[in-house]
Structure formats: C-alpha cells, structure tokens
C-alpha positions in Angstrom: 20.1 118.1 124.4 19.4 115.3 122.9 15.6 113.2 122.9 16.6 109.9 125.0 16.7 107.1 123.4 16.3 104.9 126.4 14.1 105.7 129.5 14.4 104.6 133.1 12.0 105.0 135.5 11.9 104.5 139.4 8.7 104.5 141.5 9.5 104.6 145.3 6.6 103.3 146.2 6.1 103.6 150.5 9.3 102.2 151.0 10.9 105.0 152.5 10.9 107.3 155.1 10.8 111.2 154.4 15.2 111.1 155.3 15.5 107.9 153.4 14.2 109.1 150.2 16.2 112.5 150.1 19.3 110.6 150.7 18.5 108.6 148.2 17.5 111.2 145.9 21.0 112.6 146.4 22.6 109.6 145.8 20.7 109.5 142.2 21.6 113.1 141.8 25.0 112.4 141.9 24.9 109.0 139.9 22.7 111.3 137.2 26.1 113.2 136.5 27.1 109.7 134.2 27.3 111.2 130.6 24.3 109.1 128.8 22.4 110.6 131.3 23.7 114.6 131.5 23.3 114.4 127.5 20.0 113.4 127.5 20.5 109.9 125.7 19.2 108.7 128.9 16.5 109.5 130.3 15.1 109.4 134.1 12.4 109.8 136.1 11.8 109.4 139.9 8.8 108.9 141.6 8.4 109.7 145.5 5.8 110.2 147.6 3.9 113.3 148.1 5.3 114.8 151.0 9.0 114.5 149.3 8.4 115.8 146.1 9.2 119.7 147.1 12.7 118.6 148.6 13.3 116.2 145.7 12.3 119.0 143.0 15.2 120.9 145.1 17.5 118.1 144.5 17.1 117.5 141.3 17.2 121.1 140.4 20.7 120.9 138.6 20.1 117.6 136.8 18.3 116.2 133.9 16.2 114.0 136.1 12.7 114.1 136.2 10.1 113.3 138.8 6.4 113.3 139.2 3.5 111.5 141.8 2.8 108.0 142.0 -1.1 108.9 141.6 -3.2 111.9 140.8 -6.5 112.9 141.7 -9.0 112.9 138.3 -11.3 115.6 139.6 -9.9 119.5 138.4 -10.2 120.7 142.5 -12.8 120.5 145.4 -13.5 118.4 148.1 -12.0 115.6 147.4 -9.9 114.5 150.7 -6.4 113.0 151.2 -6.2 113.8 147.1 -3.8 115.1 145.0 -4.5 117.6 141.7 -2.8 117.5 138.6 -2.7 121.6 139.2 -0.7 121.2 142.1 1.9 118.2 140.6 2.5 121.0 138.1 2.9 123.8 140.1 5.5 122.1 142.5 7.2 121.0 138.9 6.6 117.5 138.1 6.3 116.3 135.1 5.0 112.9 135.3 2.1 111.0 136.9 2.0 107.6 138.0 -1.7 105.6 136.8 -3.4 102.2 137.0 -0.8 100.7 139.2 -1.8 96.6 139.7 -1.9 97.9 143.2 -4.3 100.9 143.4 -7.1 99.0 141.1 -6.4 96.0 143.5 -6.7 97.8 146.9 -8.0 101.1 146.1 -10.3 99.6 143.4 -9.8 101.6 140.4 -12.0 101.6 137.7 -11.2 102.0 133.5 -13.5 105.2 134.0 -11.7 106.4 136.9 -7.9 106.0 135.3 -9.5 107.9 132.2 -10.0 110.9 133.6 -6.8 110.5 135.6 -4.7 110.0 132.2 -7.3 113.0 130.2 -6.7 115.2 133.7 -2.7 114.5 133.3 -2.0 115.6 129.9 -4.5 118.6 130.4 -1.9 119.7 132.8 1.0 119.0 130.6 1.3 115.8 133.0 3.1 112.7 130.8 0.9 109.9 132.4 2.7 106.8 133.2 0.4 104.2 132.5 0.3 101.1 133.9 -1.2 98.1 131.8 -0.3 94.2 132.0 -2.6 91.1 132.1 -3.4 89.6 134.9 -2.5 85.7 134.3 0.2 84.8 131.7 -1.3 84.2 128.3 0.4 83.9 125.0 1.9 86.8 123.8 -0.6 87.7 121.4 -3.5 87.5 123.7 -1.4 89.5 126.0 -1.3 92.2 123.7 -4.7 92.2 123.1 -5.6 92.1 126.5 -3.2 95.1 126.7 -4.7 97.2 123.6 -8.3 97.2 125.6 -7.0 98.5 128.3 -5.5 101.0 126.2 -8.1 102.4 124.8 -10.4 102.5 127.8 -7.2 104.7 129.1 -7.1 107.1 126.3 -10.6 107.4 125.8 -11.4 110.5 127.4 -8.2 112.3 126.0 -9.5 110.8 122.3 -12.7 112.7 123.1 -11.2 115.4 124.6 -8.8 115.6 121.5 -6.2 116.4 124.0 -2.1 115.4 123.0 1.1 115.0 124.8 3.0 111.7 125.3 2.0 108.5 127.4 4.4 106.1 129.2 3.0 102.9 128.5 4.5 101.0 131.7 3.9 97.2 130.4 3.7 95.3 134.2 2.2 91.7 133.5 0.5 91.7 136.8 1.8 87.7 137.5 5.3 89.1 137.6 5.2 91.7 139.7 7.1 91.1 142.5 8.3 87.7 141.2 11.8 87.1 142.4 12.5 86.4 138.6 11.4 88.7 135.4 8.6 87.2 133.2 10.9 85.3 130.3 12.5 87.5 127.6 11.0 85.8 124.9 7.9 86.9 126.1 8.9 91.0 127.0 10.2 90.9 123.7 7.3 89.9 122.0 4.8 91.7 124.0 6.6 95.1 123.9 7.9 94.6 120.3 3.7 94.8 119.7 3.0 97.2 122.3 5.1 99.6 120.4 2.7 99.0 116.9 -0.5 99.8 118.4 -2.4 102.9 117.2 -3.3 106.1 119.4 -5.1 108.6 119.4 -4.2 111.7 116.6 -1.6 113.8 119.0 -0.9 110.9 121.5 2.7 109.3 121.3 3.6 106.3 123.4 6.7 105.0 124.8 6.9 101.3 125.9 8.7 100.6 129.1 8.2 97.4 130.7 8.2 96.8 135.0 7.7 93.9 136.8 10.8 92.7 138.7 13.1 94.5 136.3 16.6 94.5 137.5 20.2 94.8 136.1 21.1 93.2 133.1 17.4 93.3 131.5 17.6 96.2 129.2 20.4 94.4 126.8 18.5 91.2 126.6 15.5 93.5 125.6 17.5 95.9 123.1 14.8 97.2 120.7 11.7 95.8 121.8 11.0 98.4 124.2 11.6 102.2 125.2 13.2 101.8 128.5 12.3 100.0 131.8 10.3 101.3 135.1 11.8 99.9 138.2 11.1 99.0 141.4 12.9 97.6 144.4 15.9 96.5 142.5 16.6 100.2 141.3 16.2 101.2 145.8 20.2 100.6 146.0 21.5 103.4 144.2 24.5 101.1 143.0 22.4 98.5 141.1 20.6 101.6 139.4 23.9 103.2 138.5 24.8 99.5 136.6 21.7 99.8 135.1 22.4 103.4 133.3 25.4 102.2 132.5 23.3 99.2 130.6 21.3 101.8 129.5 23.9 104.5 128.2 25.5 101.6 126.0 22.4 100.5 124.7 22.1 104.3 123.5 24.8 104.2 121.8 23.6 101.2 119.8 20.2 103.3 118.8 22.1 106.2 117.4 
C-alpha cells in the first residue's frame, strides 16, 4: 500500500447521536471502497465520540480508514474523572488523537502546558496527535505563520524534551474562520500552509499540514500543493459531499505521483 499522498480528516464533533454516527460510519465505509482510497493514495481518518469508537473500530475493520478521539487525557492513569487515556485510545485501536481544538482552549480552557503533555502523552502511545493551531484574528500571512510556529513549539516541547518521535497532523484552523459560512481566502491558505510545511521540528517529529476551518468541496484543488490534506467538519456530515471530496482528493493524487 502505498503512503497517501493526500489526507482527509473528519471530526464528528457532538453532532450526532450514538445511531447517527454508526450509520454514518457505514455510509463512509462503503464510500471508502473508492480506489484512491483502498490503495492508500488517500488517506482518512474519522473522529467520533467516545462512546462510538468500539462500534466504529468494528466498522471500519475491513477498510483503510482510520479513527481516533477528539481529545485525550495528558495524565498516564488515575483519578482523573470523565477522562480519557492515551492507553485506552490504543487498546480499543485508534490511531489518532484530536488536540488544541479553538473550542476546548475556549470553553474548557486549555493551556500550552496542558496540550504538551497531551501531544508528548499521544506519541508515547504510538498516538499521531492532530494538532490544532490557527491565529485567532486574521493577520498577514507571515504574522500568521509566526503566530503559528509559537504555538508549535510550545506543542512539541515536551516530546523535544522527551526526545520522543512519530508524526504530527498539523491541523491549520485560523480560529476567525471556523464556522464562517465561507473558507478564509485561498491566497491566504496557500500561503500560510505553503510555510507551515517549511518549519523545523523536532529530530524524529514529521508533520503533515492539513488545513480546517469551513473546508468543504472543491477546496483541496484550489489548494493543490500547499498543503497535506484537509480536516473537515460539518460539510464532510453528508456522506455524499465527502465522497465528492475524495474524489477531489484521489485526482489531486494522481497529480502528486
């Protein structure tokens, strides 16, 4: 199989119910039977809530499709209530963990020190960490990627310390634009994520640029090159519009080969 060359991700958010994210699950189980996708050219990941991620790991047994939580706790176990470990994500078989969502440092009021040891706690467990970074207001691009590269570091500082490797989603979400009825301007993705994907790591650490924030159909052409893939939201909760977008996706492939 093949290392994709584009990646699409979904986050459910709490959108669903319990039976309307396993039929929805199906539905992308199915659509995952597209070519780009079986081969590997493609990749995608799917992220429920907890209580669906046995029944989705069930699912998405047969298929190339990966899923993970849409948070993770950043202590190793212990009383920590209503939490989640990184031990337990693995043992039920996900792959991926969710970090720094706009909305859990806005409600929940996550810290830099706190997503740290969520990202260092990920990769420990073998966890690819899908971090999200993005500016708050819009600036120009190259105070957004500044803006961006701090937050960056204060993510991977721990793992840096911790010398620990394994690959990072690096899930670009200008704050301003999520939820926007419209996508931030492609002039601007494209320059943001075009320097997102120059900025250095850690020795071991690997990133992939995929940018959120009202991404829809049609976005992943305008962007070509500039960035790894896209992490979607609501548009990507009717099965159809996400099956045009791996179809987007799968000729965009084709272009990188």
């Amino acid at each position: 199989m093949s290392q994709p060359k584009v990646w699409l991700g979904v986050s459910l958010k709490m959108y669903f119910g319990y039976q309307q994210t396993l039929q929805w699950c199906r539905d992308v189980a199915a659509i995952a039977g597209h070519p780009a996708v079986k081969s590997g050219e493609v990749g995608l990941f799917v992220l429920p809530t907890y209580p669906a991620i046995p029944a989705v790991a069930e699912i998405f047994a047969n298929t190339t499709v990966r899923f993970g939580g849409q948070d993770v706790c950043q202590a190793e176990n212990g009383a920590w209530t209503g939490e989640v470990s990184a031990s337990m994500l693995q043992e039920l078989g996900c792959s991926l963990a969710e970090i720094g969502h706009a909305e859990r440092r806005r409600h929940f009021h996550e810290d830099k020190a706190q997503i740290a040891a969520k990202v260092a706690m990920s990769l420990r467990h073998g966890i690819t960490p899908v971090l999200c970074i993005g500016e708050e207001q819009q600036a120009d691009p190259q105070q957004a990627i500044a803006l961006c590269e701090q937050q960056l570091a204060e993510a991977l500082s721990d793992a840096a310390q911790q010398r620990l490797k394994g690959e990072v989603f690096f899930a670009y979400e200008p704050q301003w634009a999520i939820g926007a009825p419209q996508p931030a301007p492609d002039s601007y993705i494209r320059a943001v994520c075009a320097g997102l994907q120059q900025l250095s790591t850690p020795p071991g650490i690997t990133l992939k640029v995929i940018y959120g924030g009202s991404a829809g159909p049609g976005l992943i052409q305008r962007l070509g090159t500039d960035v790894n893939g896209l992490f979607l939201g609501r548009f990507a909760h009717d099965p159809q519009a996400l099956a045009q977008i791996i179809e987007e996706a799968s000729v965009l492939a084709q272009e990188r080969r």
